[in-house]
N, C-alpha and C positions, 0 to 999 in steps of 0.2 A: 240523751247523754251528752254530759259538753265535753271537748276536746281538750286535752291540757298542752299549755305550749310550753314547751323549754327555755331558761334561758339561753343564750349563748355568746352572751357579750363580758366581758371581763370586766368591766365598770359596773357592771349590776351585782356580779358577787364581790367585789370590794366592798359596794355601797352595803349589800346586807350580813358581811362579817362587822363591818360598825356599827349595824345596828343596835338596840338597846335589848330585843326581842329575840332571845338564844335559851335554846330548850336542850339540857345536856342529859342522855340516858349512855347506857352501858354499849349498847351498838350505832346509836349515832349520836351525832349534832346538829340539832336544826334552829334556823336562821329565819326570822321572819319578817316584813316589813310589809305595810301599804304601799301599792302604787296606785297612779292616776287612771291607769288603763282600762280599768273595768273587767279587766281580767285575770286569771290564776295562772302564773307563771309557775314554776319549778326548776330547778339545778340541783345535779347530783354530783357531789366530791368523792375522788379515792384517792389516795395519796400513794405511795409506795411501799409508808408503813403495813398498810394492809396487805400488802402482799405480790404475789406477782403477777401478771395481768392476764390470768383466769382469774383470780380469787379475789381481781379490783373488777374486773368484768361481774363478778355472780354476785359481790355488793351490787352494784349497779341494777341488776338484772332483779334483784329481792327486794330491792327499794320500790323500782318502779311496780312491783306487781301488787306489794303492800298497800300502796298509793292509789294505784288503780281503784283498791275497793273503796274508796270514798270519793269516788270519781260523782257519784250521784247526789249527796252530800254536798259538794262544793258547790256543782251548780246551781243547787238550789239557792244555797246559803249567800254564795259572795254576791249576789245582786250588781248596785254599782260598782261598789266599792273591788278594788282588784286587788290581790297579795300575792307580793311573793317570796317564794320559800326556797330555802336552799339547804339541801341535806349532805351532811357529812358522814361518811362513813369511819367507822372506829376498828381496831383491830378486829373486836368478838362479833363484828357486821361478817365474816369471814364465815364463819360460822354456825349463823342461822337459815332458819329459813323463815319465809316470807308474813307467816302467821304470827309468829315471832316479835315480828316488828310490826305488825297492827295496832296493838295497844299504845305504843310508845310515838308512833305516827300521828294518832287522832288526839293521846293526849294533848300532844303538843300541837295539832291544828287546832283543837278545841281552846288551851291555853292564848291562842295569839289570836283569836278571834275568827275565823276562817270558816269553820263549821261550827254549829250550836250542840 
């Protein structure tokens, strides 16, 4: 199983809100670009709109677990090449649960190249 690293530098999620590569569903927004790394990064967004910070914590908390499952996926997939993604959370994120946002997760890694 490979390790997913986070990002956590504020230049990286500026650089991929300008990306061209933005996948919009009804519980997130995900952001996707190539990097040099060779590795799969991730950043997860909650804004205040969402709510208050249990209910920006339990987006956070569903994102990552959705994510998880394609944890095996990726490594296989991303090879050299490294991406990274950055999830937004949307108000109805508030409100799901993690299986939830499986479909809308892989759509969108499948869409930007990430997993096949």
């Amino acid at each position: 199983m490979a390790k997913l690293v986070t990002i956590k530098e504020n230049y990286t999620f500026r650089r991929l809100y300008k990306s061209k590569k933005s996948f919009v569903y009804p519980q997130i927004v995900v952001y996707a670009a190539k990097n040099r790394l060779g590795v799969f990064r991730y950043g997860i967004t909650t804004s205040k709109k969402v709510g208050n910070a249990v209910a920006r914590s339990r987006c956070r908390r569903v994102i990552r677990a959705a994510l998880s499952l394609y944890k095996d996926e990726i490594a296989k997939n991303s090879g050299n090449t490294g991406y990274d993604v950055v999830f937004v959370a949307r108000v109805k994120c508030a409100s799901v649960k993690s299986n939830e946002l499986y479909e809308p997760i892989g759509d969108s890694l499948r869409k930007a190249g990430v997993i096949k």
